[in-house]
C-alpha positions in Angstrom: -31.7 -45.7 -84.0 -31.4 -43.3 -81.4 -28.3 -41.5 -81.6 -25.9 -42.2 -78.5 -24.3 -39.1 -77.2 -21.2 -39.4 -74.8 -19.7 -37.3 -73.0 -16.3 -37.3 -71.5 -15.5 -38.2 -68.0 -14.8 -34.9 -67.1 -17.9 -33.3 -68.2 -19.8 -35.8 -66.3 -18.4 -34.0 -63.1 -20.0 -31.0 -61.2 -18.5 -28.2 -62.0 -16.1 -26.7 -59.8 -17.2 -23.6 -57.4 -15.1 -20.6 -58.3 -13.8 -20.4 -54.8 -12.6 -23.9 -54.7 -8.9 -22.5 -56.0 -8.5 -20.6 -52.9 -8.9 -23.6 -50.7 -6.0 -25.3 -50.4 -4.6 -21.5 -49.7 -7.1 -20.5 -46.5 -6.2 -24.2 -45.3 -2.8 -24.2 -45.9 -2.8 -20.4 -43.6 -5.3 -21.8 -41.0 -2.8 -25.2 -40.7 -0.2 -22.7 -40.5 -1.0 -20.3 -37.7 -2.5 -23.8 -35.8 1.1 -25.5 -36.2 2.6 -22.4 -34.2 0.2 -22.2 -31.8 1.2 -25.8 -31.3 4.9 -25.0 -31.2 4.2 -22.5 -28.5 2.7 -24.7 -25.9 -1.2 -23.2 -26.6 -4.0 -24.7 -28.6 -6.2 -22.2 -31.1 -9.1 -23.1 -28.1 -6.6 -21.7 -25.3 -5.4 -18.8 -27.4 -9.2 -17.7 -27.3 -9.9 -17.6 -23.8 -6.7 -15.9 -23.0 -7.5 -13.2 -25.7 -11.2 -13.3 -24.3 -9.6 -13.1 -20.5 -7.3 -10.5 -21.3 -10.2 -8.3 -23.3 -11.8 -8.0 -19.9 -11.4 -5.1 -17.8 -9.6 -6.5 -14.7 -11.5 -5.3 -11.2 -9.6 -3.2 -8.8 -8.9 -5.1 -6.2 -10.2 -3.4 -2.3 -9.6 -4.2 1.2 -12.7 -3.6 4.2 -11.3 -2.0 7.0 -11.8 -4.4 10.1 -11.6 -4.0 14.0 -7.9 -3.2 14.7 -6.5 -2.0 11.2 -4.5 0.7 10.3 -3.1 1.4 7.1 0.1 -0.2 8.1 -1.3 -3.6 9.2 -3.2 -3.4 5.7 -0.4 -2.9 3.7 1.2 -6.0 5.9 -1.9 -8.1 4.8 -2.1 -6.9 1.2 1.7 -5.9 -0.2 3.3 -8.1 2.9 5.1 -4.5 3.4 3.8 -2.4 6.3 5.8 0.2 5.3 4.1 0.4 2.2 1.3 2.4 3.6 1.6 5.5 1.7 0.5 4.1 -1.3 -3.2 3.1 0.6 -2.9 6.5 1.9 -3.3 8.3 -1.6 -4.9 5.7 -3.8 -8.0 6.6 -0.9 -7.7 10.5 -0.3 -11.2 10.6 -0.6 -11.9 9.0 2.3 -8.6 8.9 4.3 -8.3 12.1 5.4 -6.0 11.3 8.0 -3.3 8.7 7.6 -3.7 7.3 11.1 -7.8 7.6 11.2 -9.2 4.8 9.0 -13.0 3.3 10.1 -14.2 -0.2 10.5 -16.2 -1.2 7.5 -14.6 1.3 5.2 -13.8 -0.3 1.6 -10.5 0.9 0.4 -9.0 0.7 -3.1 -5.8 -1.6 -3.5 -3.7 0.0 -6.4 -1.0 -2.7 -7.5 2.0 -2.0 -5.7 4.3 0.9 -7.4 8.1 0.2 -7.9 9.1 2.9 -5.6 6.8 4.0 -2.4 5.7 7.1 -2.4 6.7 9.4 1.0 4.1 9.8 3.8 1.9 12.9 4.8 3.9 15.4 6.9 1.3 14.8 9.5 -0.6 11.7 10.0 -3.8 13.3 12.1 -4.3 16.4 14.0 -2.2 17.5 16.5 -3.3 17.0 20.0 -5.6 19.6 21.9 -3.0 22.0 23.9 -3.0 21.3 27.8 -4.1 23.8 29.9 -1.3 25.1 31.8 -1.4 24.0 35.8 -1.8 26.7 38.2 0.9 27.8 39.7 1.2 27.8 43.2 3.5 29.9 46.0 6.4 28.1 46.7 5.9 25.2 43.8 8.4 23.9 41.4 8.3 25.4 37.8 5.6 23.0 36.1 7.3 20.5 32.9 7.0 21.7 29.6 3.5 20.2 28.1 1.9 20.6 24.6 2.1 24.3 23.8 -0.6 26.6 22.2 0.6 25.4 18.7 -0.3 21.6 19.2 3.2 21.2 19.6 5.1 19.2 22.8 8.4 19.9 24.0 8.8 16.9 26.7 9.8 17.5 30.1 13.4 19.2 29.8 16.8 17.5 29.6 17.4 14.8 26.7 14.0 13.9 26.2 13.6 17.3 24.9 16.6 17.0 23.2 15.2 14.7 21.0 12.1 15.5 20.7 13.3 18.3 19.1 15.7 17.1 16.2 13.9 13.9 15.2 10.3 15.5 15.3 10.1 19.1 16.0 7.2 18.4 18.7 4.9 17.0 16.4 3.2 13.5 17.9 1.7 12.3 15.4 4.6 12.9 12.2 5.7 9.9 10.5 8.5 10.2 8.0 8.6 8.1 4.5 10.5 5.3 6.4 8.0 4.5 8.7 9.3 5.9 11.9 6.7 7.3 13.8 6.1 10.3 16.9 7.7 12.3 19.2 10.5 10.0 19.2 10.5 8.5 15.7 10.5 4.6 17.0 10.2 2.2 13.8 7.2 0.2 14.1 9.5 -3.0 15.5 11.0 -1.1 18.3 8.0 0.5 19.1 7.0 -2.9 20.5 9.7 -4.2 21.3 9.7 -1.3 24.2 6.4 -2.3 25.4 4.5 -0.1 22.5 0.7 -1.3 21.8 0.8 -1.9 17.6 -2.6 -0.9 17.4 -1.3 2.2 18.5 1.5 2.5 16.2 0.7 5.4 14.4 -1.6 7.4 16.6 -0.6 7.0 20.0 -1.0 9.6 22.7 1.9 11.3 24.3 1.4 9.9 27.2 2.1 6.0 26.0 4.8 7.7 23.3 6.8 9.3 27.0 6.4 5.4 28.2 7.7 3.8 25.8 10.9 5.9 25.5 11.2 5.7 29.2 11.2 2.2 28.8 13.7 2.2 25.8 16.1 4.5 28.1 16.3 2.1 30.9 17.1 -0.7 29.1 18.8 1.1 26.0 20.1 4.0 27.4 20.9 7.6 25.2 22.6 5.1 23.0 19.3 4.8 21.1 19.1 8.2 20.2 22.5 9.9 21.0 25.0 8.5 17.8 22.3 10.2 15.4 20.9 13.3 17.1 23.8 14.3 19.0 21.8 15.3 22.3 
């Protein structure tokens, strides 16, 4: 008679992998971190792409220079702050060399916008050619002060000279770090609202600057200018 072996139930059973203990562990972490994710509003697949997103170097972000621009109407169009200017001005010294000079099809760097605006060039292009000096004749009136042999101009006398020369020494084309621009330091709003082209806003000739302060003394008067420089 053939012998009958038996085994037990338990011996009948595969035997058990040797990293089947640390199972219920690895699950128990990966239903872990998955329950958080869950409490914080993102799936495991949502974590990924953000950590995928964020592993990718973000492109600076540029501007082409169109017809018409100027630093200031970019920085209207990019920061929605024309006076924020200065910060297109150095994030592109390379290829802005002056402020008020910037070429149609130019690509321009767009640094994110700084807390705190950095000030403006001292000068934002060259100064304008001197004027050759009129002849003078027998009998003639003394000629009006024009642009003298430093690139400087010292209006024609009274107090347009006056302030010409506290608010910008003579210098057309100086802007300080609030925006106020030329002879006269207009801000870029009263500039037009005087009859100033915008385009021109920042590199305007003498000539249209003497305008529009003629036009802001008729219907302003000294008042504009008189409180602060005391001319």
């Amino acid at each position: 008679m053939a012998a009958v072996v038996c085994l037990a139930p338990q011996a009948l059973a595969d035997p058990a992998p040797a990293h089947a203990a640390a199972q219920p562990a690895a699950a128990t972490r990966t239903a872990t971190i998955a329950d958080a994710l869950s409490y914080g509003g993102m799936s495991p697949a949502e974590l990924f792409s953000a950590v995928k997103a964020s592993a990718q170097p973000a492109k600076p972000a540029s501007y082409t220079v169109r017809s018409g621009d100027s630093l200031s109407k970019i920085a209207g169009k990019v920061y929605h702050k024309q006076n924020a200017w200065p910060v297109l001005y150095w994030a592109n010294r390379d290829k802005v060399h002056w402020a008020n000079m910037v070429g149609e099809g130019q690509v321009l760097k767009v640094p994110a916008l700084p807390a705190k605006i950095p000030a403006a060039p001292s000068q934002l292009g060259p100064a304008p050619a001197p004027a050759a000096a009129p002849v003078a004749t027998s009998g003639s009136a003394p000629a009006q002060a024009t642009a003298s042999a430093s690139g400087t101009y010292s209006g024609g006398g009274g107090f347009a000279s006056c302030v010409i020369a506290r608010e910008s020494g003579g210098n057309s084309q100086v802007m300080n770090s609030s925006g106020h621009y030329g002879l006269y330091q207009f801000s870029s709003s009263t500039w037009q609202a005087y009859g100033g082209s915008s385009a021109d806003f920042g590199h305007a000739s003498v000539s249209e600057q003497n305008r529009v302060f003629n036009n802001a003394m008729a219907q302003g008067g000294q008042s504009n200018w008189s409180p602060y420089d005391g001319c």
